[in-house]
N, C-alpha and C positions, 0 to 999 in steps of 0.2 A: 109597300114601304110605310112606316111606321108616319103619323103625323105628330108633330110636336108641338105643341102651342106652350107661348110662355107667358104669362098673366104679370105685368109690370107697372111699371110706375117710374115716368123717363127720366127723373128728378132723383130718386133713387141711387146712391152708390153700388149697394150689391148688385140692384138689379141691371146697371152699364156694366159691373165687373161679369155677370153672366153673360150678360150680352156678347161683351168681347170676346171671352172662352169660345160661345156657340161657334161666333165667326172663324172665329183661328181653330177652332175643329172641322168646319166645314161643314156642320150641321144646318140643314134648314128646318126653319121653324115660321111658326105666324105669332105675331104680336099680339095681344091684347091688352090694351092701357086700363090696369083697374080702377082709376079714381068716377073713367066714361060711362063704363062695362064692367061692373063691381059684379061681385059673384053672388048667386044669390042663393037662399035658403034652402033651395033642392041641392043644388052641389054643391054647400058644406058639406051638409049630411052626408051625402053619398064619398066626399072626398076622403072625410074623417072616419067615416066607415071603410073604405078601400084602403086604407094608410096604418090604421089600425093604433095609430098615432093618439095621444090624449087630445084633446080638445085647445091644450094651453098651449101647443104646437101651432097652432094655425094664427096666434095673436102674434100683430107688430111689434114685440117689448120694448123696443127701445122709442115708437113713436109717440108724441106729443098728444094725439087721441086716449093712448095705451093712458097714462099717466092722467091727464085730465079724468078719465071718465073712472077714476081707481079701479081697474079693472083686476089688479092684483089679485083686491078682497072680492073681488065679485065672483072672482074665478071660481071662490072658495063654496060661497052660498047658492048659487043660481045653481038653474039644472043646465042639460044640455042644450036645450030647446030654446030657453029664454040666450043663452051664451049666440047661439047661435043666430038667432034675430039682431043682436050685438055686431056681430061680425060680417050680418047682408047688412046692415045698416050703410056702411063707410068702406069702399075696400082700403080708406088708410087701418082701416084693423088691421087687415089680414097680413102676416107677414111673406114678406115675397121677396122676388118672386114668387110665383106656383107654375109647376110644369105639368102638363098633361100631354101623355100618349094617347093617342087615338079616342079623346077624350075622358078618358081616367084619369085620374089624381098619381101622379108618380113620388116629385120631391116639392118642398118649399127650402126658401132660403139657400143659398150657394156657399156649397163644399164642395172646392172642387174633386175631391177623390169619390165624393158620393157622387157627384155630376157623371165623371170618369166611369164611374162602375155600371150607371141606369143609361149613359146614354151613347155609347160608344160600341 
């Protein structure tokens, strides 16, 4: 059986609206609270690499960090490398949720149809 761990932040809207979903699917899952257990600079890389996803995927856009630290333009000039020292720094970067199967990087952020399709 598959493991599903969901990387959150309790304070979080999306991240109670995933939650709820999980529940009312009957999926179990393990919690991890990013702000305690922030993700660090091995599993970006490998997340971003497994997702295949740009890099500007994995940022909080709408968070107060995001905005503070202009990350917008930074998106633009940094490499990979330094972004990603960025985003182990605080898991308020990171946008999340983040699910992982069986430790892989599956989705971030909550859509439920995308939820529906990866995890059902």
């Amino acid at each position: 059986m598959d493991k599903i761990t969901v990387i959150c932040y309790p304070k979080c809207s999306t991240c109670v609206k995933a939650e709820k979903w999980l529940k009312e699917q009957g999926i179990e899952y393990s919690y991890r609270p990013i702000k305690e257990e922030k993700p660090t600079e091995k599993e970006l890389t490998e997340w971003i690499r497994e997702s295949g996803l740009p890099i500007s995927r994995f940022f909080n856009t709408s968070g107060l960090l995001y905005r503070e630290h202009n990350i917008k333009d930074k998106l633009k000039v940094l490499s990979q490398a330094e972004l990603i020292k960025i985003l182990a720094s605080d898991g308020m970067f990171v946008k999340r949720p983040v699910v992982l199967r069986n430790g892989k990087f599956i989705l971030n952020g909550f859509k439920e149809g995308e939820w529906e399709r990866e995890l059902k």
